[in-house]
C-alpha positions in Angstrom: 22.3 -18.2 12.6 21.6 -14.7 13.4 22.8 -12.4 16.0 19.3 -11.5 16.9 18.2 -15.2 16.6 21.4 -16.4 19.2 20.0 -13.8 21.1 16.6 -15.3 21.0 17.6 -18.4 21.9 19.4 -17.3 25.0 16.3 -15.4 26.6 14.6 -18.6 25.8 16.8 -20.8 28.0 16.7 -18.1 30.2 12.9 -17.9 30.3 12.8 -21.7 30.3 15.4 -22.0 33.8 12.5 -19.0 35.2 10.6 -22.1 35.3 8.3 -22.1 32.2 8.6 -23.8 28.5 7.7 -21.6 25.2 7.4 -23.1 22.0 7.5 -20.3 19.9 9.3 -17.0 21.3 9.8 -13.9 19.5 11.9 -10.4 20.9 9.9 -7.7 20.1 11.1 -4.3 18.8 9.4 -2.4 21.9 6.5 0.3 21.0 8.1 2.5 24.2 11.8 3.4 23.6 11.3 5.7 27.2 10.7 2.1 28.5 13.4 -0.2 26.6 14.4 -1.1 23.3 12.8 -4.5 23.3 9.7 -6.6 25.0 8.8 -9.8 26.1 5.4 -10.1 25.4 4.9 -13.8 26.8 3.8 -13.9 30.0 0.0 -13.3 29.5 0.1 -16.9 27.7 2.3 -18.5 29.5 -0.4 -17.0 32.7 -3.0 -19.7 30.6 -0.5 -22.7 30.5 0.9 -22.3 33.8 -2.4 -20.7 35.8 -0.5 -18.0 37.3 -0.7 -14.6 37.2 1.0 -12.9 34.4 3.0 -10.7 36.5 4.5 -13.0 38.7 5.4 -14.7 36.0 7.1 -11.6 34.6 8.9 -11.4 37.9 10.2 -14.3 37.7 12.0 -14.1 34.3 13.0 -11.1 34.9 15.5 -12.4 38.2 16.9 -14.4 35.6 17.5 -11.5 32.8 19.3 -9.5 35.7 22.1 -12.4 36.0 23.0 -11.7 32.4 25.4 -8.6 31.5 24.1 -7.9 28.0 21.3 -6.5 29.2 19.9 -3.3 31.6 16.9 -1.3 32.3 14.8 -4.8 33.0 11.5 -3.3 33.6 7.6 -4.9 33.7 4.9 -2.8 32.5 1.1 -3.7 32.8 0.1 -7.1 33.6 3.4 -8.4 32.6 5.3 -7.0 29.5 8.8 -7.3 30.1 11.2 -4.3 28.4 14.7 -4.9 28.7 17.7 -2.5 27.4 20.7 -4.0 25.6 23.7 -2.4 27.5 26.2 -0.2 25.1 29.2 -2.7 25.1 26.8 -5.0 23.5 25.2 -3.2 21.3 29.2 -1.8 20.4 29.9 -5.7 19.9 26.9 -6.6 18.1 28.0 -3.9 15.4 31.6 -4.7 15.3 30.4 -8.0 14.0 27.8 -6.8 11.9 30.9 -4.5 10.5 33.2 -7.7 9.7 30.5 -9.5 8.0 26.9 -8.7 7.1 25.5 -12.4 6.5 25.5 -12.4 10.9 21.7 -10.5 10.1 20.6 -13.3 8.1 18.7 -16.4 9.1 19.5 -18.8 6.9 16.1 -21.2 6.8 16.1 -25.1 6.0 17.3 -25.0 2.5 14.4 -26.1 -0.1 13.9 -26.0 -3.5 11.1 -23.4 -5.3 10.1 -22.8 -8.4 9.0 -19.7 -9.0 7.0 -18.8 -12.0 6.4 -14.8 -12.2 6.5 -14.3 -16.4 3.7 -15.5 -18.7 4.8 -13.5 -21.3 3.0 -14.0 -24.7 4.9 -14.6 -27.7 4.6 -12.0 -30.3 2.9 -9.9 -27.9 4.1 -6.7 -26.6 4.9 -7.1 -22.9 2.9 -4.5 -21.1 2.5 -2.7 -17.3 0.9 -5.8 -15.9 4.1 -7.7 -17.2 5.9 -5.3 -15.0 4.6 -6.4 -11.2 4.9 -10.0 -11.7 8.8 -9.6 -13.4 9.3 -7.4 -9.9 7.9 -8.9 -7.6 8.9 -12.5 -8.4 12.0 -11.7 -9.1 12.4 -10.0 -5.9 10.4 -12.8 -4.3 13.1 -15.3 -5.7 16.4 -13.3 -4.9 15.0 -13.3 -1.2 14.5 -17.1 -1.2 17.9 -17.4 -2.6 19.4 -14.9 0.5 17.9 -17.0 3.3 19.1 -20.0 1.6 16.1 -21.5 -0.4 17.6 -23.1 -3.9 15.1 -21.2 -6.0 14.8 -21.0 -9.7 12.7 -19.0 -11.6 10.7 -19.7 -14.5 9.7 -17.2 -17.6 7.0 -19.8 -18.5 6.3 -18.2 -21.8 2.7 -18.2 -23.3 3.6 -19.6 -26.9 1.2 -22.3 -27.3 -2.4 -21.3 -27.8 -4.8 -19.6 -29.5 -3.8 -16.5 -30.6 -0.2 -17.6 -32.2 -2.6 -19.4 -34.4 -4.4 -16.3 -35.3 -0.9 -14.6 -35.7 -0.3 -17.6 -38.3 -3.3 -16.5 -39.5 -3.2 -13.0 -40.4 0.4 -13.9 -41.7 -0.5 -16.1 -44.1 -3.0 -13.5 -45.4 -0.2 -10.9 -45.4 2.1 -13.0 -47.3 0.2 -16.3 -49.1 3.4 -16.7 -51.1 5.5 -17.9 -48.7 7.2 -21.4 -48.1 5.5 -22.2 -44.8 1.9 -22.5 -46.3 3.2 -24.0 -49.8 2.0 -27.7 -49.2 4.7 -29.2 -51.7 7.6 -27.4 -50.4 10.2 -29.7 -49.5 12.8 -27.4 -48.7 14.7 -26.4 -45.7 12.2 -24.2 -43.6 15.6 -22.7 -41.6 16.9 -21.2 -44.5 13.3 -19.1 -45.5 13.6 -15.5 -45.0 10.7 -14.2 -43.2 9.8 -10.5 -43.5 8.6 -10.3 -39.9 10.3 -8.4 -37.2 9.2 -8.4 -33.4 7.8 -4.6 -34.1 5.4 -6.4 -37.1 4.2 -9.2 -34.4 3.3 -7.0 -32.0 1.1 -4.9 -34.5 -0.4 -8.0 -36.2 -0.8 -9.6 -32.8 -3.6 -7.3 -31.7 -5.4 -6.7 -35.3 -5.5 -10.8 -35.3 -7.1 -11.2 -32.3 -9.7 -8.1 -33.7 -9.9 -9.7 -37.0 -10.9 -13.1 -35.1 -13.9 -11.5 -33.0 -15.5 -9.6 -35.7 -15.1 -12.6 -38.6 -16.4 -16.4 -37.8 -14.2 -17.9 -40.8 -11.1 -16.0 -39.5 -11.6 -17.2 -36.1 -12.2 -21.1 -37.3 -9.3 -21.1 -40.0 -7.4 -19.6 -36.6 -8.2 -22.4 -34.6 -7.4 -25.0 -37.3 -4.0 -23.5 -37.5 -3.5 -23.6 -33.7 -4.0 -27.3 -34.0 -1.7 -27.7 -36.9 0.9 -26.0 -34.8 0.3 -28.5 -32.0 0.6 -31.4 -33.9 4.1 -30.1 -35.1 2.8 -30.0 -38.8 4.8 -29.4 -40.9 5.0 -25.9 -42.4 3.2 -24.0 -39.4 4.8 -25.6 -36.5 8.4 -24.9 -38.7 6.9 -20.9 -38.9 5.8 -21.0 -35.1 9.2 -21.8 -34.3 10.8 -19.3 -35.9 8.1 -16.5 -34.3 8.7 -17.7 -30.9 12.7 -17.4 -31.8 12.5 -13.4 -32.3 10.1 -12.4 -30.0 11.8 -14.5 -27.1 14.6 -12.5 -28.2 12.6 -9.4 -27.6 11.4 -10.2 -24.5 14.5 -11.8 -23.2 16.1 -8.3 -23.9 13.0 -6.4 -21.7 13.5 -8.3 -19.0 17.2 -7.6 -19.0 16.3 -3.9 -18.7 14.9 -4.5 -16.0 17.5 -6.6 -13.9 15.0 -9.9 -14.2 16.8 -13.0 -15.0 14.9 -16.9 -15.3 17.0 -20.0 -14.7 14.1 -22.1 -16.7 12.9 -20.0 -20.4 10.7 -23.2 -21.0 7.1 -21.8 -23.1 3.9 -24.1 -23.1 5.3 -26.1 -25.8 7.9 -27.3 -24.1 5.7 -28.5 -21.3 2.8 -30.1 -23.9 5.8 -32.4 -24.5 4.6 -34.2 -21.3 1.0 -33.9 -22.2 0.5 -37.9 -23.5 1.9 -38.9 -19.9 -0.6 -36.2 -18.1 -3.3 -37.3 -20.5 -2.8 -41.1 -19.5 -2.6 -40.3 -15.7 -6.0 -38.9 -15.7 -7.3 -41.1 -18.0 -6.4 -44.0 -15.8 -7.6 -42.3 -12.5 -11.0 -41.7 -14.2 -10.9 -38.3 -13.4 -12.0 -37.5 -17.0 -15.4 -36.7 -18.4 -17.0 -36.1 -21.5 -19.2 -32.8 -22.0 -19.9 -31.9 -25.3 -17.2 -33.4 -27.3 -14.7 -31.7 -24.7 -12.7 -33.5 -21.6 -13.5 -32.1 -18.6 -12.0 -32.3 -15.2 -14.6 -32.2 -12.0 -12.8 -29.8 -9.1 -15.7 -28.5 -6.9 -16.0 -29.9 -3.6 -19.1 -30.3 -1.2 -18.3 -27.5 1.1 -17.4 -24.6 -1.3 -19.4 -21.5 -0.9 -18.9 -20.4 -4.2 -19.9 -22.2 -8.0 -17.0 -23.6 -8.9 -16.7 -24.4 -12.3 -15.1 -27.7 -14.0 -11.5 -27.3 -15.6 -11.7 -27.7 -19.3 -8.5 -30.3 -20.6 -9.2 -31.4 -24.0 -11.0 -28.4 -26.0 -14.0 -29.8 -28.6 -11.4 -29.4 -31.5 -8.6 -31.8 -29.9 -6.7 -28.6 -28.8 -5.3 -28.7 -25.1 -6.6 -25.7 -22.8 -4.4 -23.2 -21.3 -5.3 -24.8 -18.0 -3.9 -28.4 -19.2 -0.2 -26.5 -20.1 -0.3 -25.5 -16.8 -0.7 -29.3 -15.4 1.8 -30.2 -18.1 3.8 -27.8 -16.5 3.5 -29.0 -13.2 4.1 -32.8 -14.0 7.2 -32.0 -16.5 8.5 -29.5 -13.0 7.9 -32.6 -11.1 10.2 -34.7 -13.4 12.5 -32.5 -14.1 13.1 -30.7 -11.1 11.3 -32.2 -8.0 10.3 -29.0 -6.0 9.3 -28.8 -2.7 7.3 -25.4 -3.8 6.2 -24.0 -6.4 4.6 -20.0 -5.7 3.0 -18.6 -8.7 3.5 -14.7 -8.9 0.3 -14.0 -11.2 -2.4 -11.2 -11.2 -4.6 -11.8 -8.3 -7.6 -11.9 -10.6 -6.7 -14.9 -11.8 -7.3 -16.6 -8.5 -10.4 -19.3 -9.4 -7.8 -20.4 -12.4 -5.2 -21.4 -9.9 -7.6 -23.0 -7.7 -9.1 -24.9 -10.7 -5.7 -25.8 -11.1 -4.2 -26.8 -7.8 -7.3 -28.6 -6.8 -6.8 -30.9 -10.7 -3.4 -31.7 -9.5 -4.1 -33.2 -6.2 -7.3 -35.0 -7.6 -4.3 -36.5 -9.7 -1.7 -36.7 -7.2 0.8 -35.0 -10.2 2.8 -34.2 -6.9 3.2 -35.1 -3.4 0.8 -34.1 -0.6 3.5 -31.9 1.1 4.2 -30.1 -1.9 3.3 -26.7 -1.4 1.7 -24.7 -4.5 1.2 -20.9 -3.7 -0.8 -18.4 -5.9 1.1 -15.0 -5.0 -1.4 -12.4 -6.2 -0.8 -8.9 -6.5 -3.6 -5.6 -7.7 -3.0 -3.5 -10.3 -0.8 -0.3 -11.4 -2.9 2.5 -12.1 -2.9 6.1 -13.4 -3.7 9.3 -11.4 -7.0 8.4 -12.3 -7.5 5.7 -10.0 -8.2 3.0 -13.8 -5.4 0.6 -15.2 -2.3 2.8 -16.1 -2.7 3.5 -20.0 -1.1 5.6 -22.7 -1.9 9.6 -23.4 -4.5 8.5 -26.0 -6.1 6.1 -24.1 -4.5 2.8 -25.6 -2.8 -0.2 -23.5 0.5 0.9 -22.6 3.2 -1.2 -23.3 6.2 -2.0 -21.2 8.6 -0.5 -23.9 6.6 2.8 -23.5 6.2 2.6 -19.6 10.4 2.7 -18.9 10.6 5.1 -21.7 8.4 7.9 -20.1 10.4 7.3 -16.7 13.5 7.1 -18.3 12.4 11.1 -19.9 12.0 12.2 -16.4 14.9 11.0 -14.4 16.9 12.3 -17.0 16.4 15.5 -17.0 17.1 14.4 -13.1 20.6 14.3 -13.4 22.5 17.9 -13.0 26.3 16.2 -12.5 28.2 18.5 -14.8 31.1 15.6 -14.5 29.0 13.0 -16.7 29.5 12.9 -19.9 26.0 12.4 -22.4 26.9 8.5 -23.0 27.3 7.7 -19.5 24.6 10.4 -18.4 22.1 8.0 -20.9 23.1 4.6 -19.1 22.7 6.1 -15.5 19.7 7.8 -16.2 18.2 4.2 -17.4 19.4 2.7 -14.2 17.7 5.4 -12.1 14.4 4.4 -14.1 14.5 1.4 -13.8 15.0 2.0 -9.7 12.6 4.6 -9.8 9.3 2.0 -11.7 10.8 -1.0 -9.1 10.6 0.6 -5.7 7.1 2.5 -6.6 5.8 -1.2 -7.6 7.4 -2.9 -4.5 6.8 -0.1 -2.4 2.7 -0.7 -1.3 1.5 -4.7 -0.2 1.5 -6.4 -3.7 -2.2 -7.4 -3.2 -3.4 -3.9 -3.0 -3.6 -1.3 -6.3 -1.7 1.5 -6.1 -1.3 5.2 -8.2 2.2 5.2 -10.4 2.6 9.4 -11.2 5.8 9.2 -13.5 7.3 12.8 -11.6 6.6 12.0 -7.8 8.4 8.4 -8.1 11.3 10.0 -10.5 11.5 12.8 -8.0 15.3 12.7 -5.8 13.3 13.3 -2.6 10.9 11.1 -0.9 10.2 7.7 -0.7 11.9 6.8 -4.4 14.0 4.4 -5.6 16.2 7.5 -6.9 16.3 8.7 -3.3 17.5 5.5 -2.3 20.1 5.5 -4.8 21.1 9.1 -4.3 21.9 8.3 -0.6 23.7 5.2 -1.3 26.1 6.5 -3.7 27.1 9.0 -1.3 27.6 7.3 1.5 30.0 5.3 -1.2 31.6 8.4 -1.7 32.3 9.8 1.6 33.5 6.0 2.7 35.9 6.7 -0.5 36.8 10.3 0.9 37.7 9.0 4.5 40.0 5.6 3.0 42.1 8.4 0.6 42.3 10.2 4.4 43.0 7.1 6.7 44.9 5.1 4.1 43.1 1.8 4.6 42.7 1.9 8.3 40.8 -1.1 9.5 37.6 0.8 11.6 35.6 -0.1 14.7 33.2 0.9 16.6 34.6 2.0 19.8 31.7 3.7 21.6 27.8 3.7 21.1 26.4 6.1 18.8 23.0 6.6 16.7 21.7 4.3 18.6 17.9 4.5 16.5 20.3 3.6 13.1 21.6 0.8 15.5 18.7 -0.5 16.6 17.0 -0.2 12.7 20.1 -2.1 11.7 19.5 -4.9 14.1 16.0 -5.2 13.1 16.7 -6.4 9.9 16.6 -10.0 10.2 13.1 -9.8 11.5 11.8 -7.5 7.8 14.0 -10.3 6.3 11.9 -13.0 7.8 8.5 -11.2 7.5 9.2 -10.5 4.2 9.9 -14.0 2.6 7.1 -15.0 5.4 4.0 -12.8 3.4 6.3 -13.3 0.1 6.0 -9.3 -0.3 8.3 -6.8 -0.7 6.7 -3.6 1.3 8.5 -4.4 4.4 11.8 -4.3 2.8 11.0 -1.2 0.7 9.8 0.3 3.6 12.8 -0.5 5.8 15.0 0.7 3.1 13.3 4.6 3.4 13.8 4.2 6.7 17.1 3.5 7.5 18.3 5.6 4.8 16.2 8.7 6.4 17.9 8.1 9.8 21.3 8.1 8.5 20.6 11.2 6.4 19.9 13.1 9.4 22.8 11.7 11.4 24.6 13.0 8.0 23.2 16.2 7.9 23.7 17.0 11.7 27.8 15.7 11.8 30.6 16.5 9.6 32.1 13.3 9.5 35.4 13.4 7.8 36.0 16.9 9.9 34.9 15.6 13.3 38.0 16.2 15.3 37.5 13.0 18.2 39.2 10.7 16.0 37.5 7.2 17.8 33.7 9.1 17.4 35.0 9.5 13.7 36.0 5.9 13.6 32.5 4.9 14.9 30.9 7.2 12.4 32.7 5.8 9.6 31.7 1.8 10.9 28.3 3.1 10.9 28.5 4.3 7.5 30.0 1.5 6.1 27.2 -0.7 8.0 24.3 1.2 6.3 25.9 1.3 2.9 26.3 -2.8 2.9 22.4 -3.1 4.0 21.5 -0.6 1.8 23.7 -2.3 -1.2 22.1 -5.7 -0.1 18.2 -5.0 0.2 18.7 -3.0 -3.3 19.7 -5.9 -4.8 17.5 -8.1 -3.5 14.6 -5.6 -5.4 16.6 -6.2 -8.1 18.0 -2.4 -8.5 21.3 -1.3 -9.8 23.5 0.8 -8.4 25.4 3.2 -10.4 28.9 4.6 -9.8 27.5 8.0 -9.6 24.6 10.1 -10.4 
């Protein structure tokens, strides 16, 4: 438990021997620091319960604030808003303990399990910006979870399964008509063909295929034939699928690992169509099931919705599954496999009627209990300075690839340290990237759009991720400065100081809680600039490792320390790297 949450706790036994019983009670960091540093906002509703007027109310709690020695400067404002003052031996307590171990901010919740899906990624497709916000977010999403104690796992869920690898197959097969795969009376080893395709060929033949398909009416059946080839494993083109999906997985596994996002499940729609004849027979039993057109359809609108809501498609006309039956594959074989109490999809917000569609299927079906919670976590889009999806210089789709290349150009040229050799200067410079494209996609509430400008979020002042990690590694430094100087002295605080760092620091476990709360990451980004900010001015205004009062020093140096571990711990739960220097 928390040091803010014991403290919770105790006004709330104090409140409760005032006379009066609250269900849900929050401390509130106050709006007035001339009046205290927190409120207690209850006593208008406790007024409705108790039908008495608010400030006698406040009155009364507030006799039984004063008989506790943590706190001073017990005021009401108004009808009844209670501001109270923590005194500074507290506060000086309070940060000693913070200082011996961060985890007393964190409130550990009631552990679950989640799956998290936030990849989608499509096989022998380049990965592109969109790819970005859902590999961010969710994998921030997932390392908060994991911080207050959820057991969460998250899942690449790779699109390898439908339509398009067939037309991949396709155009392949047009490129090469010699080879092996499409020889009917080969009866060799598939594994041991050498195929002529690298991940940079698939994702040029990816897109002309899919062109090829709309503008030719053979292409696009013979496409579709091979798609169900591939799902019925036959052999030839399910042995040439296979060995696509096996170098661009590669590709994208690689991606990903630039950018600090790691999946505990790498499972693709395939893997989940392995669970398709139980799905099939669980609806089929239920009746849920209905013919339209030579398709199977599933019925999901309900009497009281005020928009259309159209029927999810299961079985396509040619005996192919849908995209929207690998997804209830997905969630039966999770089901089986994992048992999840949650499962929060981190997907493009326009995809919201698909999940519905979806969610609303599985509960018709009862694929998982009724208290199993299935989320759609939408986020908008990142766009260029002119306001449309972010794109390349001549107009095209720009690809992930390209995206951290760009950024990576400008936060090089960033880095002035004469002291770093070109090598090292190279891998820093891709760390400070890869900060700089996280925090400007965490920064805004994922469900809104936002502007990326490659210079203003590379830039070393501002609200940047290279800003962040600028400040950090020097507060490193001058932590490493002061232990040459005090040769491993253990520090303390010993006296208040900075109390607005203090206060900021304290307030963590309530951005922590918000956070995983709204399953967003502007809070924490926001927090992160801000605390940072504060201490850069305390660092501006004090020469710390001259300062001649030897316990303000210490104190300094605690405080220091303290905003260096927060800092180090929120940047890794955005999944950004900190590097030994810049």
């Amino acid at each position: 438990m928390s040091l803010i949450k014991d403290l919770t706790l105790d006004i709330k036994n104090i409140i409760k021997e005032s006379g009066y019983e609250l269900d849900n009670f929050t401390l509130q960091p106050s709006g007035r620091r001339d009046l205290g540093q927190f409120q207690i906002n209850d006593a208008m509703s406790l007024a409705k319960t108790y039908h008495k007027n608010p400030r006698e109310i406040a009155e009364d709690i507030v006799k039984g604030l004063e008989q506790d020695k943590r706190f001073t400067n017990i005021n009401i404002a108004g009808p009844g808003f209670i501001n109270i003052t923590l005194t500074n031996d507290y506060l000086v307590e309070l940060m000693n303990k913070v200082n011996e171990d961060i985890n007393v901010l964190i409130d550990k919740k009631e552990k679950k399990k989640v799956i998290i899906d936030y990849g989608g990624a499509n096989v022998a497709k380049a990965l592109h910006v969109g790819h970005l916000r859902s590999a961010n977010i969710g994998e921030a999403i997932k390392r908060l979870a994991l911080l207050l104690g959820y057991d969460a796992l998250g899942d690449a869920h790779l699109g390898d399964y439908g339509r398009p690898l067939g037309f991949v197959i396709k155009e392949i097969k047009e490129m090469y008509p010699d080879l092996p795969y499409f020889d009917e009376n080969y009866e060799g080893d598939y594994s041991e063909v050498e195929l002529p395709i690298t991940n940079e060929d698939l994702e040029r033949i990816y897109p002309l295929a899919s062109s090829k398909a709309k503008e030719d009416e053979d292409y696009l059946e013979e496409g579709r034939i091979i798609t169900v080839k591939i799902q019925q494993h036959e052999r030839g083109y399910y042995d040439l699928w296979k060995k696509i999906v096996e170098i661009s997985k590669a590709d994208i596994k690689a991606t990903y690992n630039d950018l600090n996002v790691n999946f505990e499940i790498w499972n693709g729609e395939s893997d989940e169509m392995e669970y398709f004849d139980e799905l099939n027979r669980i609806y089929q039993e239920k009746g849920i099931l209905k013919d339209s057109e030579g398709a199977k359809i599933i019925e999901v609108a309900n009497e009281d919705d005020k928009a259309p809501m159209p029927p999810l498609l299961f079985i396509k006309s040619n005996g192919s599954a849908s995209y929207e039956t690998t997804d209830l594959a997905t969630i039966l074989e999770r089901k089986i496999n994992h048992d999840p109490q949650e499962i929060w999809y981190v997907v493009d917000g326009r995809q919201a009627l698909h999940f519905d569609q979806i969610f609303r299927a599985t509960r018709k079906a009862k694929l998982v209990e009724d208290d199993v919670v299935l989320e759609h976590i939408g986020f908008g889009t990142m766009n260029g300075k002119d306001g449309k999806p972010f794109k390349t210089r001549d107009g095209g789709v720009m690809n992930l690839k390209q995206l951290i290349d760009l950024v990576y150009e400008e936060t090089y040229k960033k880095i002035s340290n004469e002291s770093i050799k070109e090598e090292e200067k190279k891998v820093i410079a891709k760390k400070v990237a890869i900060a700089a494209l996280k925090y400007a996609d965490l920064l805004p509430y994922r469900g809104t759009d936002y502007i990326f400008e490659v210079e203003k979020f590379s830039d070393l002042e501002g609200k940047t991720g290279p800003y962040l990690l600028y400040s950090t590694i020097r507060m490193k430094s001058l932590l490493n400065k002061a232990s040459e100087l005090k040769q491993d002295k253990m520090y303390k605080i010993n006296s208040l100081t900075e109390e607005d760092i203090i206060l900021n620091i304290l307030n963590l476990t309530s951005v922590l809680d918000k956070s995983l709360e709204a399953k967003a990451l502007n809070d924490i980004a926001d927090y992160l600039y801000k605390i940072t900010s504060l201490y850069n001015k305390f660092y501006a205004e004090n020469k710390v490792l001259t300062e001649g009062d030897e316990q303000l020093q210490e104190s300094w140096l605690v405080l220091t320390k303290i905003v260096h571990k927060v800092n180090s711990l929120l940047l890794d739960v955005l999944a950004i790297d900190i590097p030994e220097k810049m």
